[in-house]
Every structure is written in C-alpha cells, then in structure tokens.
C-alpha positions as a printed Julia matrix, in Angstrom:
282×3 Matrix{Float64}:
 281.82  16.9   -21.76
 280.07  20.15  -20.74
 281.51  22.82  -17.99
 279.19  24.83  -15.92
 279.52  28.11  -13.95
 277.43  29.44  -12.05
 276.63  33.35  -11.89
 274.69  34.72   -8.79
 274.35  38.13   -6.69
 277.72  38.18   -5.84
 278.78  38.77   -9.55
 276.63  41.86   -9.34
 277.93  44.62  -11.06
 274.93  46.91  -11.62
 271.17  46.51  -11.88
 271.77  44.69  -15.48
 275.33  44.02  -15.14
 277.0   40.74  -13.7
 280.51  39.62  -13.93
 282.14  36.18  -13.12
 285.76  36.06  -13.17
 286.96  32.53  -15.11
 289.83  30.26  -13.48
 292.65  32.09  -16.03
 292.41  33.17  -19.73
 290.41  30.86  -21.57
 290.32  30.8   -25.75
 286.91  29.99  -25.96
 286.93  29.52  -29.69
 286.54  26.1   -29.72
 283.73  26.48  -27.15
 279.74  26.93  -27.03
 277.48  27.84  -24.19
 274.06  27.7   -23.03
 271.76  28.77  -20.4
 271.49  25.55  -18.49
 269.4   26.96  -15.48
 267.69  30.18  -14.51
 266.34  31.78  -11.64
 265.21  35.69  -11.84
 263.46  38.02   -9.27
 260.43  39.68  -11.45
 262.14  42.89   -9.63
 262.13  45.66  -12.64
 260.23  48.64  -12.87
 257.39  49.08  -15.01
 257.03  52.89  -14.49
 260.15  55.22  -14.68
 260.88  58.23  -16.67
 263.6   56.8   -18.67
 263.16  54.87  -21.11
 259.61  54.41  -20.57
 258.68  57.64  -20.34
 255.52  56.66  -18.64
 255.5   58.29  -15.25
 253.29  61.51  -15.58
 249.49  62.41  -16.01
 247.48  65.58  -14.78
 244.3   66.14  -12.64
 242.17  69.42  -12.59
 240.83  69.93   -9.03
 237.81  72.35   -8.16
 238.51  73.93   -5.22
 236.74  77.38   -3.8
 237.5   80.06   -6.23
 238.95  78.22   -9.28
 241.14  75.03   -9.7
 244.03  73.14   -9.56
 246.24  71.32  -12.5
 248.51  69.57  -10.9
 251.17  67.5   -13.24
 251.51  64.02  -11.19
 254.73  62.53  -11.23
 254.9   58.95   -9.96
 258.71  57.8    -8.58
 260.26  55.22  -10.72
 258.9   51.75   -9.61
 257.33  48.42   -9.63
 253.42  49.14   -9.96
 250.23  47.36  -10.19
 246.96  49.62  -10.45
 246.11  48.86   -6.63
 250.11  50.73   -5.97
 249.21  53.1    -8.49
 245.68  53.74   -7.16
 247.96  53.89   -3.17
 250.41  56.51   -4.83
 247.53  58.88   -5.78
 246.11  58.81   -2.34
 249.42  59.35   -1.1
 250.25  62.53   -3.59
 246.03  63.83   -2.11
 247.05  63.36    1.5
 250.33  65.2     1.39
 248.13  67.99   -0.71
 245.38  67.9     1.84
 243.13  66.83   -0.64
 240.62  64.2     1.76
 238.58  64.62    4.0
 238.34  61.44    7.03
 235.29  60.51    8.92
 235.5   61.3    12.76
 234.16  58.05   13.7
 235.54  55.63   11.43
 238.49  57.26   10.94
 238.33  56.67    7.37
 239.23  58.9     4.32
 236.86  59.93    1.64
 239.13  60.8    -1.9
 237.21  62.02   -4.52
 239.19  60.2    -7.4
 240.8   56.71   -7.91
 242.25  54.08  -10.24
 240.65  50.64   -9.85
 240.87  47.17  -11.67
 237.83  45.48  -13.82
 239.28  41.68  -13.83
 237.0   40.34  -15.77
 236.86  43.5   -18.39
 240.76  43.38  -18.46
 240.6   47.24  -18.47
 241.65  49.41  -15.94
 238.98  52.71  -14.42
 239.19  55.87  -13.27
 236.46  56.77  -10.5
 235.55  60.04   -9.87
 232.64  61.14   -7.41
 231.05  64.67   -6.75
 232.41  66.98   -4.02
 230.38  68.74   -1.68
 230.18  72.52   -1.74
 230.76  72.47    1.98
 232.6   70.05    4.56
 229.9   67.33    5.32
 229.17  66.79    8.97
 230.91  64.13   11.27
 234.41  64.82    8.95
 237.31  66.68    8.87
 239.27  68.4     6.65
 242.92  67.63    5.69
 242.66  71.24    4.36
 240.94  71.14    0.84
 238.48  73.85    0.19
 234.88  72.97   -1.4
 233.53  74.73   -5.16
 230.83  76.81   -4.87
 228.42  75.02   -7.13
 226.98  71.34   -7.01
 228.29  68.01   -8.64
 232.11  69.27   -9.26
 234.35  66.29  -10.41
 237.94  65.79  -10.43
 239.52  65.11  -13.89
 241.98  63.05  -15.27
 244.42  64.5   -18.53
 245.87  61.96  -19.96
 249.33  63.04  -21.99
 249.91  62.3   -25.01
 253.37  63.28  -24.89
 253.92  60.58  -22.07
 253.26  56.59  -22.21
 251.24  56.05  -18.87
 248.69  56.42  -21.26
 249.68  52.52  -22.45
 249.7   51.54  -18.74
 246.05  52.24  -17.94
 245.35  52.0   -21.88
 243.79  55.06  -22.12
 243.79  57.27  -25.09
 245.05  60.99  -24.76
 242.32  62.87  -23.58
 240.73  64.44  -20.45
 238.26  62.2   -18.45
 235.45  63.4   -17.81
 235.59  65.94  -20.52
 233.56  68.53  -18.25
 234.06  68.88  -14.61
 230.41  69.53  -13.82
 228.37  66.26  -13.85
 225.42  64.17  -12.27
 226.9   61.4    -9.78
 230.01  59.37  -10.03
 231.97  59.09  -13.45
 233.86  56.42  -14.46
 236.2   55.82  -17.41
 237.48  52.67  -18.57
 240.16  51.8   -20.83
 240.01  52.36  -24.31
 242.58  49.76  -25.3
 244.23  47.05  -23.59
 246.38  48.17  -21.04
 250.01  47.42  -20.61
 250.16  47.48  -17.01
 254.02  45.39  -17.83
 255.91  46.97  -20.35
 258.53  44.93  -20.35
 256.95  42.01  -22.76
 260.44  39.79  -22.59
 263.91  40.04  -21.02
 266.52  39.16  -23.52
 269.96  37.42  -22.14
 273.12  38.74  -23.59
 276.58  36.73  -22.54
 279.76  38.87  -23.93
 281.77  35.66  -25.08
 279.53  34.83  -27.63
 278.67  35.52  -31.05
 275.44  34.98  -32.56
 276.02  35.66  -36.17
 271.98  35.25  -37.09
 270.85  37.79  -34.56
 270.92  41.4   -34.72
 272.48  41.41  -31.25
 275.64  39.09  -31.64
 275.73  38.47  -27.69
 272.05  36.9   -27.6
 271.98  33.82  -25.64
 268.57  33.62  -24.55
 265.04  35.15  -23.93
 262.22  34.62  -21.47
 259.27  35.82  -19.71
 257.91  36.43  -16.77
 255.5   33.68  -17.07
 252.59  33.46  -14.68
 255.03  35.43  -11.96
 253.69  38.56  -10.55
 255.81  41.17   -9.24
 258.18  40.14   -6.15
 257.82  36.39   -7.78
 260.89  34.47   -8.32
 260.6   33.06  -12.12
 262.0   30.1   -13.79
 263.27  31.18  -17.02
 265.53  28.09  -17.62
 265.14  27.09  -21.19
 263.16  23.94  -21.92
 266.28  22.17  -23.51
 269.89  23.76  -24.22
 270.48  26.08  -26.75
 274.12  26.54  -27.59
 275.32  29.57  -29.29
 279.19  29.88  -30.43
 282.12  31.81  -28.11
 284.68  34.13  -29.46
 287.92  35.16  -28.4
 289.89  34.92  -25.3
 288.3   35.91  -21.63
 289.52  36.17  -18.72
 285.88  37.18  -17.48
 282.7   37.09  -18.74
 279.91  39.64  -18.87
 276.0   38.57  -18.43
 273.61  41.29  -19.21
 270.14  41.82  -19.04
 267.61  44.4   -21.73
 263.91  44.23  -22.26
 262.76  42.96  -25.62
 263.09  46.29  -26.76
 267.02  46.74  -26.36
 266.94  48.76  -23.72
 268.51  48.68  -20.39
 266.85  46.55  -17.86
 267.73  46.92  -13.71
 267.14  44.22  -11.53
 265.66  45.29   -8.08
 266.95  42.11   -6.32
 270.17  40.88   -8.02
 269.53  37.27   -6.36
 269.37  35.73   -9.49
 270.82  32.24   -9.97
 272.16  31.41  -13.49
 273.67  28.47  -14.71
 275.68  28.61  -18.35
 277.11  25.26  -19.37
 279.91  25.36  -21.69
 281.05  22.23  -24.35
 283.59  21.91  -26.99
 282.37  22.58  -30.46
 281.78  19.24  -31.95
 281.03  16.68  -28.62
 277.91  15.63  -27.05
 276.59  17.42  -24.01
C-alpha cells in the first residue's frame, strides 16, 4: 500500500523552499518515499551575480575625443542570447549610444550578440562608426571619433563567468579598435548559455546513506524545455529512498547539480511523493 501527497505552490516557502504540513506526527521510520510525479516551470535564472558570478563584461566605445569603458552589468535573470543581445540595446539607448533613421524609424547600434545555430557558437558583431552623423538620422546623443573605421570592443573578464555563457575566452574582441568593415567574433568554446546542467531534489525526511547529500531523492533535467516551458521531470519508474525520524512536516528543496541554491521564478510546480512501508509492494 503506497500513500501520496501532493506538494504544489501553495506549500511555497521561498524560491527553493516548499513545505507541506502532514495530517499529525508521523514516525516515518518504517517508511520510504519516492517522487511519483513531477511538474516544474524551467523558471531559474541563468545569469545572476551570486553564485554564478556571470553577470558582467566591458565595452570600449570611441567617441569624439577619447573613449568609453563602460563595465556592463546585466540584472539577475532568465536569458537567451536574443534577451542578452535586447539588454545591450537597452543599456546603448539609455546611454544614447544609437542613432535611428528618420524614415524608418529604425535604430542603427554599432555592436551586438547574435546566435550561429548551426555553428552552436554564439558572435559578437561589431560594425564601423561614422566620423560624423550620417544623413536622414538622428542622434540619441553619441558623439562620432575623428578618424575612419572605429569599432566598439568587447573585454571579456576573466574574473567573471559570462565568459562560459557566450564561451568566449578572456580577452578583448577585436583586439584593436581601428579596423576595415564589420568584425565578428565567435565562440572559442562551447557555450553554456544554461548553467544549471541538472536540478537535484532534496526531501528532509529522508536519508540516503550512499549519497553525499543524505536528503537526495531525485534529479532531472530540463529536457527539450526552453525557458518559460513547463517540464516533466517525473522519474521513469519509482525510486524509493529510506525516511528518518518523526515529522510533523516535511521540507522539499530544490539546488542545481552543483549544490547550490536554486530559485524558482514560478513556484507552480506540481509534485507528487508516494510513500510505502518498508518491506510491501507498491
């Protein structure tokens, strides 16, 4: 005989935190449980300062007289290259740094982060500015260099891990400002646009005595789900791991495969644990 609860957003504690209060105090000694069913929001961020330390990178900007290092620092978040790519042309608009056609309407940015699909790498696109304000556009209020064929650059940190991200090594791209057309740098590596590889499951009335974590129930991935995605990370069959002690609540937690602390966006999570005495059949 098996006994399920079920654990949903209203056992929300925190981002990683949910609680479900049982019908009294239970000895769950005699007990095992399982994740029967699961259903998880991909809803974490894949960019934040802490822990991934992986929100920061640099650009040098030519302007009139010299230029500009600004040290970028992107808000913690969920982020595929296209957001990341809509975050730098947010940070250029609110510096003035475009220039939009008068016609069109349209904005002209002279750097960019783009997607190769069938490369798997991620670029970084970087045209020549004119020395002067091109006719038929306006300004949002950057000023021109002097000379010809003046590029934006990219400084990638090595003291920060959006390097992983766009899988770039540390470096500055293009090495020289000054250079003939458009530049563009592709990834060195494979990049980790998802740093979170897989969520591990950790139940506080359990103890696994063969992991390093004795409250590991179960592990998953986010599958073929893309951010926003709902994911099914029910296990394929039941996998019961012993209880301990007495509860009078129970504690489900959620941590990347790393250990560390992972925060669910959208707690609507669905999650079904199915409890059986030690010894029976399910």
């Amino acid at each position: 005989m098996s006994f399920p609860i079920i654990i949903n957003s209203t056992n929300a504690v925190s981002g990683n935190t949910f609680k479900v209060n049982l019908a009294s105090t239970l000895d769950l000694n005699d007990f095992a449980v399982s994740v029967g069913q699961a259903y998880i929001y991909y809803s974490w961020y894949n960019i934040n300062a802490s822990p991934l330390n992986n929100n920061k990178f640099q650009l040098t900007i030519p302007t009139s007289s010299t230029s500009l290092t600004p040290t970028i620092t992107i808000p913690d978040g969920a982020y595929n290259i296209s957001d990341l790519n809509n975050y730098l042309q947010y940070y250029l608009i609110s510096q003035g740094l475009y220039i939009t056609n008068d016609t069109t309407g349209i904005n002209t940015y002279y750097a960019s982060f783009a997607i190769s699909p069938t490369a798997y790498q991620v670029q970084f696109i970087t045209t020549p500015m004119p020395t002067s304000l091109p006719s038929g556009y306006t300004s949002g209020g950057m000023t021109f260099p002097s000379s010809a064929n003046q590029h934006y650059q990219l400084t990638v940190l090595s003291t920060n891990n959006f390097k992983d991200i766009i899988g770039f090594n540390a470096g500055t791209y293009p090495a020289a400002a000054t250079n003939s057309g458009t530049q563009t740098k592709s990834s060195d590596y494979t990049p980790n646009v998802s740093p979170v590889n897989a969520v591990q499951m950790r139940l506080s009335c359990v103890y696994n005595s063969f992991s390093s974590n004795s409250q590991l129930i179960h592990v998953f991935t986010s599958g073929d789900a893309s951010i926003g995605q709902i994911i099914n990370a029910s296990p394929i069959q039941l996998q019961y791991v012993p209880c301990i002690g007495s509860h009078r609540e129970i504690t489900l937690q959620f941590y990347d495969q790393a250990g560390n602390i992972l925060n669910l966006l959208d707690p609507n999570i669905v999650v079904k644990l199915v409890f059986k005495k030690m010894g029976t059949s399910d």
